[in-house]
N, C-alpha and C positions, 0 to 999 in steps of 0.2 A: 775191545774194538779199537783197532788204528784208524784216523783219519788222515790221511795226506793233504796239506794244501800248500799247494802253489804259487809261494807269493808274487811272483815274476805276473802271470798271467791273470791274480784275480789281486789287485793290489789290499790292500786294507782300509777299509771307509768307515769313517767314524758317525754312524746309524743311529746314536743318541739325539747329535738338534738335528736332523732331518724331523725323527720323531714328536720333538721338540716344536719345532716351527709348526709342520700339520695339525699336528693335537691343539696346540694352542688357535691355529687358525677354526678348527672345528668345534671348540668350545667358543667362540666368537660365534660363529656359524649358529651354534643350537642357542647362543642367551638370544641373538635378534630373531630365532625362528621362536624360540618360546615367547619375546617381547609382539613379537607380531599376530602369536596366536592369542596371547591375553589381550589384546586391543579387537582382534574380530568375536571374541569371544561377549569380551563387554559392552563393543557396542552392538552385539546379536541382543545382549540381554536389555540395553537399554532400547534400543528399536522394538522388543516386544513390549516394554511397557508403555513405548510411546502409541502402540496399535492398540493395546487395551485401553486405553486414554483416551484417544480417536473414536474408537467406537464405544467407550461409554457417551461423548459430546453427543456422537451422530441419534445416539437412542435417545439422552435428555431433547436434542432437536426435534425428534421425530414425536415424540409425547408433547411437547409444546406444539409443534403443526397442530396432533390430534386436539388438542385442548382448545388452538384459534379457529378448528375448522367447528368444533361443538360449537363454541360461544357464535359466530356468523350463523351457524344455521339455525342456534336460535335465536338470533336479532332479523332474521330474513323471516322466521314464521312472519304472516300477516297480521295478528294482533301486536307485534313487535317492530314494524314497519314504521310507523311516525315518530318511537322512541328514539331507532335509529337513525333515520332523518333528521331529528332535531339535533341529537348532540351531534353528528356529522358538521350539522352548520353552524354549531355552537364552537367544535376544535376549529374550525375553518377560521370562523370569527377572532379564537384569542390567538389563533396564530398570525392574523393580520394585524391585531393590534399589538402582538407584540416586536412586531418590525417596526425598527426605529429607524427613519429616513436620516434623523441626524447622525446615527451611529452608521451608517452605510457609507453616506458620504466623506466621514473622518476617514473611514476604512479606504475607500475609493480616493481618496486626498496623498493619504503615506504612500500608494503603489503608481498614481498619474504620472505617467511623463509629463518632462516639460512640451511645450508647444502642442499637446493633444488637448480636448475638451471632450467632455459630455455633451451631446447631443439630446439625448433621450434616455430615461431608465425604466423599468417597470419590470413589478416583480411581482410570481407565477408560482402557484403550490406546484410542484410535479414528484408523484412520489413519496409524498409526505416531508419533501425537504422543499426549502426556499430558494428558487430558480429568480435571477437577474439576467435581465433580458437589457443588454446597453449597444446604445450606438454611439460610437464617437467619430471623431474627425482629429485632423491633423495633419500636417506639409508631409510624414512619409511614412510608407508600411512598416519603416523597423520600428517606429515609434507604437505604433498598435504591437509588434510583436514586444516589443520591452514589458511593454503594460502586460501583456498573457502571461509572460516570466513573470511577472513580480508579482500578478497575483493568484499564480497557481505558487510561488513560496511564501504567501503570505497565512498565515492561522482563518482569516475569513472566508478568503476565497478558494473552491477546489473546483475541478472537473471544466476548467475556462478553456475557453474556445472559440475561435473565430468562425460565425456562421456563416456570413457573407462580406466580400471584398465590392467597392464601388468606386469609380474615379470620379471628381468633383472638379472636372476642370472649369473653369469662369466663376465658381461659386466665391464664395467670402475668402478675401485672401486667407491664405498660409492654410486654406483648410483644401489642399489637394485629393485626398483622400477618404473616404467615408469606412468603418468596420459597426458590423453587427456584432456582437461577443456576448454569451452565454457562459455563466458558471454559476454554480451553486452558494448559495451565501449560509454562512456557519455564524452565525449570531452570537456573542461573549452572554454567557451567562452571569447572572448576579454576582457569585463569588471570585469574579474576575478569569473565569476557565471560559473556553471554545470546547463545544459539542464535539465529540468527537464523530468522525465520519464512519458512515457502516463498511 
């Protein structure tokens, strides 16, 4: 068999690194498509251990509810009524005496602006945690807002908040402004640790 070619009209191209350059670009191609399917692959697999995880938590949750709703219904029978009254105001009890007014006001001391004061304090079970209930004063509102910063980053105080704003014009000099402020107080435990929040 003769093949005639024409080199005038179809010149000669050397089809090796065309070859070359594609092939190689498509072995790039397939290691980042293999590299990207081993990543959704593992994190498919880690994602289903995280959902078995999940819902082993949600079942030990759900056995704990069943468990506090038994023990309530039977401290709610009626022969179990004054037992639970009593120790109700018995935890009430040590959890008032275990608020230290001296350890609040240390706490309250490292977050106070300058030029602001206490007013008033009084603290509130709500919740089962320890609510402070403060009003202070002071020549101006950023100085109450400093104080809400410092003691929402402080380890004692969480969840602060300004409940009400009042202007105190004629009152005691430098004290232009009055704030009501609510946060939760987190009490140092004996080994020198803060409770951690739910």
């Amino acid at each position: 068999m003769r093949i005639d070619i024409n080199l005038a009209s179809r010149p000669y191209e050397d089809s090796s690194s065309v070859w070359v350059r594609w092939g190689g670009a498509m072995a790039i191609l397939g290691l980042i498509t293999m590299v990207l399917l081993y990543s959704v692959v593992a994190g498919w697999i880690t994602a289903r251990k995280d959902r078995i995880l999940i819902a082993e938590r949600q079942q030990q949750i759900a056995e704990r509810d069943q468990e506090k709703a038994r023990a309530e219904a039977i401290l709610n029978l009626p022969e179990n009524r004054t037992t639970r009254d009593r120790s109700q105001f018995l935890n009430d009890l040590f959890r008032r005496k275990a608020f230290s007014w001296t350890k609040v006001f240390e706490d309250l001391e490292r977050v106070m602006p300058a030029r602001l004061h206490v007013v008033s304090i009084q603290p509130a079970m709500a919740d089962n945690e320890l609510e402070i209930k403060l009003v202070v004063a002071g020549e101006s509102r950023e100085r109450a807002l400093e104080l809400v910063r410092k003691m929402e980053s402080s380890q004692h105080f969480h969840q602060t908040q300004i409940e009400q704003e009042s202007s105190q014009a004629g009152q005691t000099a430098g004290d232009n402004v009055q704030f009501d402020i609510t946060a939760v107080y987190i009490p140092e435990l004996p080994g020198g640790e803060t409770r951690s929040t739910p």
